[in-house]
C-alpha positions in Angstrom: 0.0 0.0 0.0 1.5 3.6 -0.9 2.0 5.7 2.0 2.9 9.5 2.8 5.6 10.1 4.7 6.3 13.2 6.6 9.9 13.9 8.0 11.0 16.9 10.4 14.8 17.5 11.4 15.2 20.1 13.4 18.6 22.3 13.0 19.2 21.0 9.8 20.0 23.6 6.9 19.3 23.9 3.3 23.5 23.3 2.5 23.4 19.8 3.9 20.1 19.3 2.3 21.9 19.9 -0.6 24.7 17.8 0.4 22.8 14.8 1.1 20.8 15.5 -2.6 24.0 15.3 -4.6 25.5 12.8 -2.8 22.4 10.6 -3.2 21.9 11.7 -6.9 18.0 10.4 -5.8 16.7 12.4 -9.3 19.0 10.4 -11.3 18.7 7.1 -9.5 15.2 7.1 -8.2 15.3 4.6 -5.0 13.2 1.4 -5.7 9.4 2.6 -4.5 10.1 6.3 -4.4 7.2 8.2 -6.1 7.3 11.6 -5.2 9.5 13.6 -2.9 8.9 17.5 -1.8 11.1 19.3 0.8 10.9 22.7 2.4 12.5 24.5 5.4 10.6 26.5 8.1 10.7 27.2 11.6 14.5 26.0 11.7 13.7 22.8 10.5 14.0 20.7 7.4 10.7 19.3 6.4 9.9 16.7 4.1 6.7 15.2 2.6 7.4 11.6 0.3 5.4 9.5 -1.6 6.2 5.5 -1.1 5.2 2.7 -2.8 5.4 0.8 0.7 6.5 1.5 4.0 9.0 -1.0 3.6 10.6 0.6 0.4 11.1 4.0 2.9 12.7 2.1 5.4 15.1 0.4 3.4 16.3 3.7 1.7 17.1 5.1 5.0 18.6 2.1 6.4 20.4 1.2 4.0 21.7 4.3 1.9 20.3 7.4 3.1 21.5 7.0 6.7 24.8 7.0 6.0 24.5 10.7 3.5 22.9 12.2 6.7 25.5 11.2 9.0 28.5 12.6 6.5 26.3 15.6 5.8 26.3 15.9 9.6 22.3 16.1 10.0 21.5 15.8 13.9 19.7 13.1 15.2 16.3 11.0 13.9 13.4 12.8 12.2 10.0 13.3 13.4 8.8 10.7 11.3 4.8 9.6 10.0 3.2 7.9 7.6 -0.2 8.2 6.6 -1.7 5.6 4.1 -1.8 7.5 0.4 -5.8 8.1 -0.6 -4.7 9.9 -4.0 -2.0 11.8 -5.7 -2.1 14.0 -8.6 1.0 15.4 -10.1 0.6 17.7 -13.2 2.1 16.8 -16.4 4.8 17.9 -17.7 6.2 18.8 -13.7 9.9 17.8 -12.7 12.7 19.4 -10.7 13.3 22.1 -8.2 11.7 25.3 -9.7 
């Protein structure tokens, strides 16, 4: 079952963000059940809403390859972390990137 997830770090920044991002290459090499992804930052705190194929698949990209980017990127601690079971999505065509 697709699922939301919703991810807030507190303290982290937009530069390692951006470390992390180009260190994963995640827009070239979309992780296995990765649908959509979405990240802002507000109230000193990285925030981050993800589409999953499975809770699973989310897990497994954090365990086993996103971890390791946050800790060289020197993100603090463990996200606030929820998923929410996905009732729809709708992405407009023709949509990709960062602008």
């Amino acid at each position: 079952m697709a699922v939301v997830v919703s991810l807030r770090w507190s303290g982290a920044t937009p530069e390692q963000y951006e470390a992390v991002r180009t260190a994963m290459r995640w827009e070239e090499h979309v992780p296995e059940g990765a649908v959509l992804h979405v990240a802002w930052f507000e109230g000193g705190a990285l925030h981050v809403t993800d589409v999953w194929n499975s809770q699973a698949d989310f897990e497994r990209f954090f365990t086993d390859q996103l971890g390791s980017a946050l800790e060289e990127a020197g993100i603090p601690g463990e996200p606030e972390t929820s998923f929410s079971p996905l009732q729809r999505r709708f992405v407009t065509p023709g949509i990709s990137g960062s602008d």
